[in-house]
C-alpha positions as CSV (number, residue, x, y, z in Angstrom):
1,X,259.9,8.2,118.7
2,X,261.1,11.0,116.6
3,X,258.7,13.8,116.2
4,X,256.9,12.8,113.2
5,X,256.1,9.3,114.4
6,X,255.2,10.9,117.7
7,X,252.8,12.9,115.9
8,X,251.2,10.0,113.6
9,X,251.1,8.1,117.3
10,X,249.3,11.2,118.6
11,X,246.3,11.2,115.4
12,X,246.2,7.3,115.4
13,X,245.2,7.3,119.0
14,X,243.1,10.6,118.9
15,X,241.5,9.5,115.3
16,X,241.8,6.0,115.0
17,X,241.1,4.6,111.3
18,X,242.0,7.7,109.6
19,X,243.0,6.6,106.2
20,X,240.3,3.6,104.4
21,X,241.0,4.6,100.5
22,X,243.5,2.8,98.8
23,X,246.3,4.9,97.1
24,X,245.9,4.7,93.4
25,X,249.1,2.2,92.5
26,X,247.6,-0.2,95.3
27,X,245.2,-2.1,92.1
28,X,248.6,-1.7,89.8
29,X,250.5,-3.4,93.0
30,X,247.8,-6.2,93.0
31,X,248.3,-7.3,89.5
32,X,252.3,-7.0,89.4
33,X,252.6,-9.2,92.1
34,X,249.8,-11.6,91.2
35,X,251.5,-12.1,88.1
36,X,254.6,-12.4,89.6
37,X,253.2,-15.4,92.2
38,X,253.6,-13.2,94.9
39,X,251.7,-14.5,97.7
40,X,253.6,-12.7,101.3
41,X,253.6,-9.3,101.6
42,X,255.5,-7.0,104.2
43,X,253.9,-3.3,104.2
44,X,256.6,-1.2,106.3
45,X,255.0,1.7,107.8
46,X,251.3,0.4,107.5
47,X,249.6,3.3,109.8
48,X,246.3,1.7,110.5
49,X,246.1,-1.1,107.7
50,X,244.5,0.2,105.0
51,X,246.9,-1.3,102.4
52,X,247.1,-4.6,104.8
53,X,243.2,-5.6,105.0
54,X,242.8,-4.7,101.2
55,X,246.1,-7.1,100.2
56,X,244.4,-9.6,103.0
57,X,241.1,-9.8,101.6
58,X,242.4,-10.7,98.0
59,X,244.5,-13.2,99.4
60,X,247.6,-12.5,100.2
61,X,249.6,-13.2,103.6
62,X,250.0,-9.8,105.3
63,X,252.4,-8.6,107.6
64,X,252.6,-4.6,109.1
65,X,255.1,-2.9,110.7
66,X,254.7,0.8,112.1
67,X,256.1,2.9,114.9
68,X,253.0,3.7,115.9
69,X,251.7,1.4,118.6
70,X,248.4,2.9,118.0
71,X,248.4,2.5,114.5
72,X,249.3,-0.8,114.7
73,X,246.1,-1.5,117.2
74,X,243.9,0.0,114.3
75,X,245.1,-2.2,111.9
76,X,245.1,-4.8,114.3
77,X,241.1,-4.4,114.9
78,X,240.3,-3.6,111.3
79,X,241.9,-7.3,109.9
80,X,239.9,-9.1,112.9
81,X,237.2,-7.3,112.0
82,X,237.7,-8.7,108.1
83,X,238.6,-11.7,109.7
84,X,241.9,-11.1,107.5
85,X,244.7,-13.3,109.2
């Protein structure tokens, strides 16, 4: 890991679920690709989920990648926890 992603590692496993809000294009995202059909989505660098559960719970087949093995665990909890597949 370069030293960025070693130091979101290093607050993801310290922290845990640090981000919950939405960013504000996230409900602009929703709509484009609901009108588009859109149904998989791929969120590269997902940190701990946020964007994954919210995309999940309206619907939509949701896959994260992150270098952040920690991050990943969060969001990994967070979707069983919404029972989000």
């Amino acid at each position: 890991m370069n030293d960025g992603s070693q130091a979101w590692e290093n607050i993801y496993a310290r922290d845990g679920r640090v981000f919950t809000e939405y960013l504000p294009a996230f409900q602009a995202a929703v709509e484009r690709f609901g009108s588009q059909g859109t149904r998989r989505i791929l969120d590269l660098g997902c940190g701990n989920g946020r964007h994954l559960v919210g995309f999940g719970k309206l619907g939509f087949d949701v896959v994260g990648l992150d270098l952040s093995p920690s991050g990943l665990g969060v969001a990994r909890d967070w979707l069983a926890e919404e029972a989000v597949r």
